[in-house]
N, C-alpha and C positions, 0 to 999 in steps of 0.2 A: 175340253173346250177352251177357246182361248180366252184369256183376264182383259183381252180387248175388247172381247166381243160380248164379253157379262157388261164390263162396263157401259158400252156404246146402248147396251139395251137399257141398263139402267136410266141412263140417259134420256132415252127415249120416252120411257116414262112415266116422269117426272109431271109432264104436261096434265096429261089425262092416260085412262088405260088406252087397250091397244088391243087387237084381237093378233093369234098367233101369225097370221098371214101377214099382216100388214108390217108386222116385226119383223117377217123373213125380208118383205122387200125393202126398208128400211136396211137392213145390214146387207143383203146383197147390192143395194145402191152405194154402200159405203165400202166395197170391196173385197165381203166377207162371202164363201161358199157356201155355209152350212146349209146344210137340209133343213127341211122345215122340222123334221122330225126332232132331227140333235137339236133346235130350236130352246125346239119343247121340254125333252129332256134337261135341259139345262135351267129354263124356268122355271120348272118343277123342283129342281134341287135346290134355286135359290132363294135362302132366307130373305132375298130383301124386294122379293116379287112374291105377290099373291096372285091366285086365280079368284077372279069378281065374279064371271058368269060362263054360260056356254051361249053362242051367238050362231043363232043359224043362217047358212048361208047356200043362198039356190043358185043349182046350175041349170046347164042347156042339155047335158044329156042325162041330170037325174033329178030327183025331184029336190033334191038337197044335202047337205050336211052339217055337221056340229061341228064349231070349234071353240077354242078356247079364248077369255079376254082375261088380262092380267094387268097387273096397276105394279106399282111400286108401294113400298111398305110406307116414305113418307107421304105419299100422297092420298093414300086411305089414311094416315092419321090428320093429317091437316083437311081433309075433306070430312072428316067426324067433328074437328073442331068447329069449322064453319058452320054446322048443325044447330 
């Protein structure tokens, strides 16, 4: 996967997490193809993303699914500081 596109997500969040979808369309709005899947894969391998929760999300032709939200590693530490 490309060091552009770890970064561009790191990037992204810095803010707040971010659930897997919304990450895909954030980098395909910035010119990146990936799959949602190699997405995933890749924030799962990376040390400086966590998984926070599973977020369910409904459709129109089924009654739903799971996906993932992921944070950035500064931002879970700075979000415990605030605590």
């Amino acid at each position: 996967m490309s060091e552009n596109l770890r970064i561009l997500i790191r990037s992204y969040l810095q803010n707040k997490p971010r659930n897997t979808s919304e990450i895909a369309e954030h980098a395909h709005a910035n010119g990146n193809s990936a799959s949602l899947e190699e997405i995933e894969k890749m924030l799962r391998a990376d040390s400086q993303v966590v998984r926070v929760d599973l977020v369910r999300r409904s459709g129109v032709l089924s009654s739903g699914y799971r996906i993932c939200e992921w944070a950035s590693v500064d931002w879970m530490t700075n979000r415990r500081e605030q605590q």
